[in-house]
N, C-alpha and C positions, 0 to 999 in steps of 0.2 A: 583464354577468352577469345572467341569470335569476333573481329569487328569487321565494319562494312569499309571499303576504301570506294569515295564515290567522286564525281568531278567535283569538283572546286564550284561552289555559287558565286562564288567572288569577280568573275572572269564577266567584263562588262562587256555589253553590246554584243553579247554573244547566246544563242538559245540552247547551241552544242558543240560540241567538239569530236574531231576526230581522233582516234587511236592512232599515232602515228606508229611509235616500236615499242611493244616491251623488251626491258632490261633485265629481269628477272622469271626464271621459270618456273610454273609449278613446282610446289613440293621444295623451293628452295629456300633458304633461309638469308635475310639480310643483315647487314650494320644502320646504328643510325648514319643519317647521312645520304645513303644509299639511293641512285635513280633506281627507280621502280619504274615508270612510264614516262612516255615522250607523247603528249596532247597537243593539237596541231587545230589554233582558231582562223578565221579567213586573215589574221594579222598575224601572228605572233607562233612561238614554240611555246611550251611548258614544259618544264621540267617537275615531274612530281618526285619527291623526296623523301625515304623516311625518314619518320622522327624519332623514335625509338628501332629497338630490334624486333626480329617479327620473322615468319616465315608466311611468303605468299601460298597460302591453300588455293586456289581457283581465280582463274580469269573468266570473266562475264561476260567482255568486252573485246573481239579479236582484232590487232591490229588492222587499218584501212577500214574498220567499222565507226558510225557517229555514233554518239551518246550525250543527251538531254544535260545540260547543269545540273546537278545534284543526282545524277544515275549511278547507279550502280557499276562499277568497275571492274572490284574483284571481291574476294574475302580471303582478308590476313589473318591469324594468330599468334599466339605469345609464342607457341612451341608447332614444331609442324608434326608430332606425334597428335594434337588435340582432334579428337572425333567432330565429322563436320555433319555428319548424315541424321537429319531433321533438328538441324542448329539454327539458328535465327541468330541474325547480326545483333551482340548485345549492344553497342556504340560504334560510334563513327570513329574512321582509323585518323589518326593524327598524321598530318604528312605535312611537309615545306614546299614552298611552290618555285623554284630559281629556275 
């Protein structure tokens, strides 16, 4: 399955975020647990987390780039063989925010 990993809505007083580092490359696969991205508000770090296992298929979003609350990030899968080309995010990726 396809899911969307998008910024956190939850992140107050804030319209967007920057891409600080991804941790992860295309095409690679993670652990739960696992940092995936470094989000960077005019206060604070983000750590995005996963939550399960997953393999990162594409980044949206390139580090030093902003992005809206609730934009679009990247698209994760269950397996990183899953065909992505004319796939539509079926749900939102689960991730921890630390």
């Amino acid at each position: 399955m396809i899911y969307c990993l998008t910024v956190p809505t939850t992140i107050e007083h804030n319209q967007q975020v920057r891409v600080l580092e991804w941790h992860v490359e295309a095409g690679a696969s993670f652990l739960p647990g696992a940092l995936l991205v470094e989000l960077e508000t005019n206060k604070a770090l983000i750590e995005v987390r996963a939550d399960q296992p997953g393999a990162l298929r594409q980044r949206c979003v390139e580090a030093g780039a902003w992005c809206p609350l609730g934009g679009l990030l990247a698209l994760v899968s269950d397996r990183p063989e899953e065909p992505l080309a004319g796939s539509e995010c079926e749900m939102a990726a689960e991730f921890l925010i630390g």
